[in-house]
Every structure is written in structure tokens, then in C-alpha cells.
N, C-alpha and C positions, 0 to 999 in steps of 0.2 A: 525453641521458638521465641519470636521477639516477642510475641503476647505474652509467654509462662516470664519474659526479663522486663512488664513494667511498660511493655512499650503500649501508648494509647492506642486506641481503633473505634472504629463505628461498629457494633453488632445490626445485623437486618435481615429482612426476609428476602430473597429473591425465587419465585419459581415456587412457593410453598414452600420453602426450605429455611433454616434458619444459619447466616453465613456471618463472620467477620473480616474487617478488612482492615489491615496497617492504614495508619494517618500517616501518609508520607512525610511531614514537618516533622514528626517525632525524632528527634536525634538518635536514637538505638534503631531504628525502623533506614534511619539514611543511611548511619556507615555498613549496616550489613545490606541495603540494597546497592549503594555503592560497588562496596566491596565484591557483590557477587559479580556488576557487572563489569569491572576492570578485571576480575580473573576468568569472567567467557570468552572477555577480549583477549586477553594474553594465550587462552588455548586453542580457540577458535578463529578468530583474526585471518584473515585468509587462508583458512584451511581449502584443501581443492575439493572436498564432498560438501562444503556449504557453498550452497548458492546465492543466499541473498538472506540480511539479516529486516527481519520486519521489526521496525523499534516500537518495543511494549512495554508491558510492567505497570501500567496505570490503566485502571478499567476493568470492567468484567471483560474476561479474557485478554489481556492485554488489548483491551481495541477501545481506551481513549473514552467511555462514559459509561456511566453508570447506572443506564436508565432501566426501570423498572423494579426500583430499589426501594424499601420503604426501610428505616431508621427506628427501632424496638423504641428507643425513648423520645424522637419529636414527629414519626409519621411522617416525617420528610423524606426527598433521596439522599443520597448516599454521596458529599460531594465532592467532586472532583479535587487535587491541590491547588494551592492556588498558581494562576498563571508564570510567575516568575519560576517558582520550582518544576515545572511542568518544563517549561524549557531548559533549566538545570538537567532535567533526567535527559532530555533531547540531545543537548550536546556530551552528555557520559557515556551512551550509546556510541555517537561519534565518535568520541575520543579514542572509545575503547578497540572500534573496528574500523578504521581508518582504511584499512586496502577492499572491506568487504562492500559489496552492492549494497542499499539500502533501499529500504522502503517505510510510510508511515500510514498510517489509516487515514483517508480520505476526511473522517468528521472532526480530525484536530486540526480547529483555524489555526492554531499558532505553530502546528509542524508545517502546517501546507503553504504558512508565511513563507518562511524561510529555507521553502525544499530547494527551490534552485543555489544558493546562494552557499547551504551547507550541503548541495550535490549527492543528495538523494532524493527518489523517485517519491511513489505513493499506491496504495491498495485500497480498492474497496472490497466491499464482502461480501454485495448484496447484486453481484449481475443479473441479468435479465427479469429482475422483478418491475412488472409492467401492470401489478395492482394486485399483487398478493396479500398485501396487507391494508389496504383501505381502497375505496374505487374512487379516492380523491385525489389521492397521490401516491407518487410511487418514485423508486430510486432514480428511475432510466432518465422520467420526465421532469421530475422534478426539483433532481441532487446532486447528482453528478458536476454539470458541465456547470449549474449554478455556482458550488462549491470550490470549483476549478476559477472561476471569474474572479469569486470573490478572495480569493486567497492570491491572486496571480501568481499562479502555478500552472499556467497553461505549456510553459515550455521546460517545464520540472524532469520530463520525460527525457530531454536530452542528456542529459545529466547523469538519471538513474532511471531503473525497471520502473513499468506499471505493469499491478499484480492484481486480476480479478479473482475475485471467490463467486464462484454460482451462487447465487439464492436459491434456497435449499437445494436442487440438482436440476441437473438437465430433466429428468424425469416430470419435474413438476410444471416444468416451461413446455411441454407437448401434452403434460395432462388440461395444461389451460390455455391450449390454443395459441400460446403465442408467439410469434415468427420467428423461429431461430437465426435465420438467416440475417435479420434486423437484427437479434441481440449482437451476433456474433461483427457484424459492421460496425456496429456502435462503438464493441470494444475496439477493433481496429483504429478507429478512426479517433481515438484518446488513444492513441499509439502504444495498445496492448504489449508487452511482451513475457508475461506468463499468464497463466489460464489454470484455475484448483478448479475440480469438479466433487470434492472431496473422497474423491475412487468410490463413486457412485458409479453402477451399470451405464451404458450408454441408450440411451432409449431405440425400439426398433426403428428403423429406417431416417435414424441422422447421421449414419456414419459420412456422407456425402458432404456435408455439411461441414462437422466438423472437421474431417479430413482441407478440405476449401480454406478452412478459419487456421489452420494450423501451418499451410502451406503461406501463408503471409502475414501469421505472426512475427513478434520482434523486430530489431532494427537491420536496414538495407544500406548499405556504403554506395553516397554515388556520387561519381567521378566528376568535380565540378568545372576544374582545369587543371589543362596542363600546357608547361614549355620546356622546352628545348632548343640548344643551338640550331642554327639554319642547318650547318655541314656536320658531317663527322668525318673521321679516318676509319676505312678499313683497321680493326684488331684493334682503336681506341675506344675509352671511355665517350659513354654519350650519357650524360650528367641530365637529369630528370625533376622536376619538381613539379608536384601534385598536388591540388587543395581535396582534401576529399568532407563529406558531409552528408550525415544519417536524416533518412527521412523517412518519412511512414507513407505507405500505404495511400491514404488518402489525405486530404483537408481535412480539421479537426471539424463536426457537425457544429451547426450555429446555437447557441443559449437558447432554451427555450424558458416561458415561465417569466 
């Protein structure tokens, strides 16, 4: 381990538990996270059973912050690298999977800078929470499509996958009443094209629902123009040119908030 070779870290509590975490500046802490991730790349890099690589490695669970963290020696959180290394690990990712999809979590301002530009998508974690966690605010209303503005990543999708995560499952989104059929437009309309429900049961009577949400997921090719010569010859070539162009579902829903 890098901790038993010397390499710094934070000790803290999270969850009642007592955890430690590499300082990612630490020189021993970077060439083995380096390292591991140029040799995921070199094995994994477009393999055909991976679908899409979700870029992590900083954060509780790789998702980008550290909140709810307190520090054994200042009572503080737990924090983040600093910005410039944060995009260092962003583009080693990159580097390292080049032919694969990508994706980044939705609360790093500075992946979601740069998602169209280095041609990958983005995830959040937290769909259809519509006030689960405070009755002041909530993902749907208050995160998303904000976070999308302020990062201009509104056409990041074209690029690459957008990947939702249920907040906590479908199950809890009909134990509290709230519209699935909204949730499930919503994602549409941020031009969904994968869907984790964490293989949680499917609640009784949304198979309808979801089925609906599934059948117009992902992206659609459509035909924007074409030409061709006036004539052709009987048994010759007739030469074709097509502009073709992906588009979603619907118009992306207006900011609210």
C-alpha cells in the first residue's frame, strides 16, 4: 500500500466509520495512480464488453467530492486536489481510453468545462429526487439543468453518453408519490442514453412506464439531406451524399431556479 511507503493522506470519519484517503499531490500516491490508470487503458481501451468508462478516482466513490467528511486532526472536510491536478487526472483518463465512451459526474465544474471539447458525455447519480433530501431543494429542480448552463455542457451529449443513476431506486420514487413519467421525460429531454436503476426490483405497475422511457432512449439518426444526380444509367452507379444528424427526443427543458 502507498500509506505502509510514506505516502501522505487525510485520516476522517465518514458514515461513523473511521477511513483514510491518498493526498493525490503526493509523488508515490501519483505514479501508482498513474500507473494503474495507463495500464486499465492498455487492457481495457476498447474492449467490446465495456461500455463506457465513467472517469473517477477522486472522491468518495470516485464521484468528484468529498462531502460529508470530517478530518480526525482539523474537523474539517476532506479536500478535494487542487484544480490543476484534478484536470491532470481528467486528461490520464483520456489518454489512456481514447477509442472508449466516456462519462464524468455531473458536480465537477471543471470535467463539465471541458466535456464537449475533450468529447465526452456526463452522469448524474441522483435522478428523480424531487425532495428526498430537503423540501427545499432537490436534484431535478435545482441541479441538473443549472449545472449544465453553468458549465456549457449543454451539447456535451453530442459527443458522448448521458448516464443517469436512480436516486436510491425506482421504488422510492412511487413510495413518494412522485410522477415517474416526469422523471423519466426529464431524463429524455437531457438526452438520456443509459439509465442504472442499481438492479433494484421494478415497482408494481411501472412496467408501462418504463418500458415507454426505454423505447426512446439514446441517440436517433436523421436524415438531414440528400443529392444526387438528375439522371442515371440503367446497371450504373448513382453516387449519393448524405448529411446525417443525432437528435433527441425532445427540446432540452428550460433552466429553472
Amino acid at each position: 500500500m502507498v500509506k505502509e511507503q510514506g505516502c501522505r493522506g487525510f485520516e476522517f470519519t465518514y458514515g461513523g466509520a473511521k477511513h483514510w484517503v491518498p493526498d493525490f499531490a503526493d509523488p508515490r500516491f501519483q505514479e501508482a495512480h498513474y500507473r494503474l490508470i495507463r495500464e486499465l487503458g492498455r487492457r481495457y481501451d476498447g474492449h467490446s464488453e465495456m461500455d463506457l468508462l465513467d472517469i473517477g478516482s477522486v472522491g468518495l466513490w470516485g464521484e468528484w467530492h468529498m462531502s460529508g467528511t470530517t478530518q480526525l486532526d482539523t474537523g474539517k472536510p476532506v479536500p478535494l486536489p487542487e484544480v490543476k491536478l484534478r484536470l491532470e487526472i481528467i486528461d490520464a483518463w483520456c489518454r489512456a481510453f481514447p477509442k472508449t465512451s466516456k462519462v464524468i459526474l455531473i458536480g465537477s465544474e471543471e470535467g463539465m468545462s471541458q466535456a464537449a471539447a475533450k468529447a465526452y458525455g456526463w452522469r448524474a447519480d441522483c435522478l428523480g429526487d424531487m425532495g428526498g433530501f430537503s423540501k427545499t431543494w432537490n436534484h431535478m429542480d435545482n441541479f441538473y439543468l443549472q449545472q449544465l448552463e453553468k458549465t456549457t455542457a449543454q451539447n456535451a451529449w453530442e459527443k458522448g453518453p448521458v448516464a443517469f443513476e436512480s436516486c436510491w431506486d425506482m421504488r422510492k420514487w412511487k413510495e413518494a408519490g412522485w410522477d415517474i413519467r416526469y422523471i423519466f421525460d426529464y431524463a429524455l429531454r437531457c438526452h438520456a442514453s443509459y439509465m442504472n436503476n442499481k438492479s433494484a426490483p421494478i415497482p408494481e405497475g411501472t412496467r408501462p412506464e418504463i418500458e415507454r422511457f426505454l423505447r426512446r432512449i439514446g441517440y436517433r439518426l436523421v436524415l438531414r439531406s440528400l443529392e444526387h444526380p438528375a439522371t442515371a444509367k440503367a446497371g450504373g452507379d448513382l453516387p449519393l451524399s448524405l448529411e446525417w444528424r443525432t437528435q433527441a427526443w425532445r427540446r432540452p427543458i428550460a433552466t429553472t431556479g
